[in-house]
N, C-alpha and C positions, 0 to 999 in steps of 0.2 A: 504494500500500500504506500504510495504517493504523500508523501506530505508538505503539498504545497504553502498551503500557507506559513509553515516557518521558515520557508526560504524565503516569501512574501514578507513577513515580520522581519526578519535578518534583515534585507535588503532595503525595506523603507526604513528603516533606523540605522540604517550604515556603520551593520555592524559585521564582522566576517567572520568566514566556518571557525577560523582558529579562536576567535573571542569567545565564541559559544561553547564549542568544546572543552576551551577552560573553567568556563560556568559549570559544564554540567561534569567535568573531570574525564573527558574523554578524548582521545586521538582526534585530531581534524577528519582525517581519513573513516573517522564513526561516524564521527557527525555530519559527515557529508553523505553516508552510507543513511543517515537517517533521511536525510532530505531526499534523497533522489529512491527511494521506499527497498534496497537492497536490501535494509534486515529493518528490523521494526524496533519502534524506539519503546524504551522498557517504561513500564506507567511512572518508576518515581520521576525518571527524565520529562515527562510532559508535563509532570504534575511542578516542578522545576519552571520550566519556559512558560507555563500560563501566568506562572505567581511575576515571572520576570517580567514581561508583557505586560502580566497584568488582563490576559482574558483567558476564556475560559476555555478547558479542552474539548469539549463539544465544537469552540469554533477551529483554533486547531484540526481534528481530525474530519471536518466538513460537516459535522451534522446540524450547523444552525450556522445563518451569518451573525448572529450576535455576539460581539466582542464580550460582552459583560459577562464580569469573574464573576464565579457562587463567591458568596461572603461566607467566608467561617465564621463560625460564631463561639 
């Protein structure tokens, strides 16, 4: 599976594979493996990138365009 919108996210905040990988403590080469959908990115990594974003992983992995994070409570 595709995950485009965090190359979308990456790429409108200009930020690149190697910054991201070091967020999430992974090889560039992972993390580029996640974006272009070679291997599938592990839930605490997403759970990671929506907190950093700041939206939610339902928009992440396509299933709504709404950006808006769940609020932990």
């Amino acid at each position: 599976m595709q995950f485009k919108r965090i190359r979308d996210l990456r790429e409108d905040r200009d930020y690149t594979q190697v910054q991201l990988a070091e967020y999430l403590h992974v090889k560039q080469s992972t993390y580029s493996d996640y974006e272009s959908g070679k291997i599938n990115i592990p839930i605490e990594a997403l759970i990671r990138l929506a907190e950093f974003y700041e939206v939610s992983i339902d928009y992440i992995v396509g299933v709504t365009d709404s950006k808006e994070p769940y609020k932990r409570k």
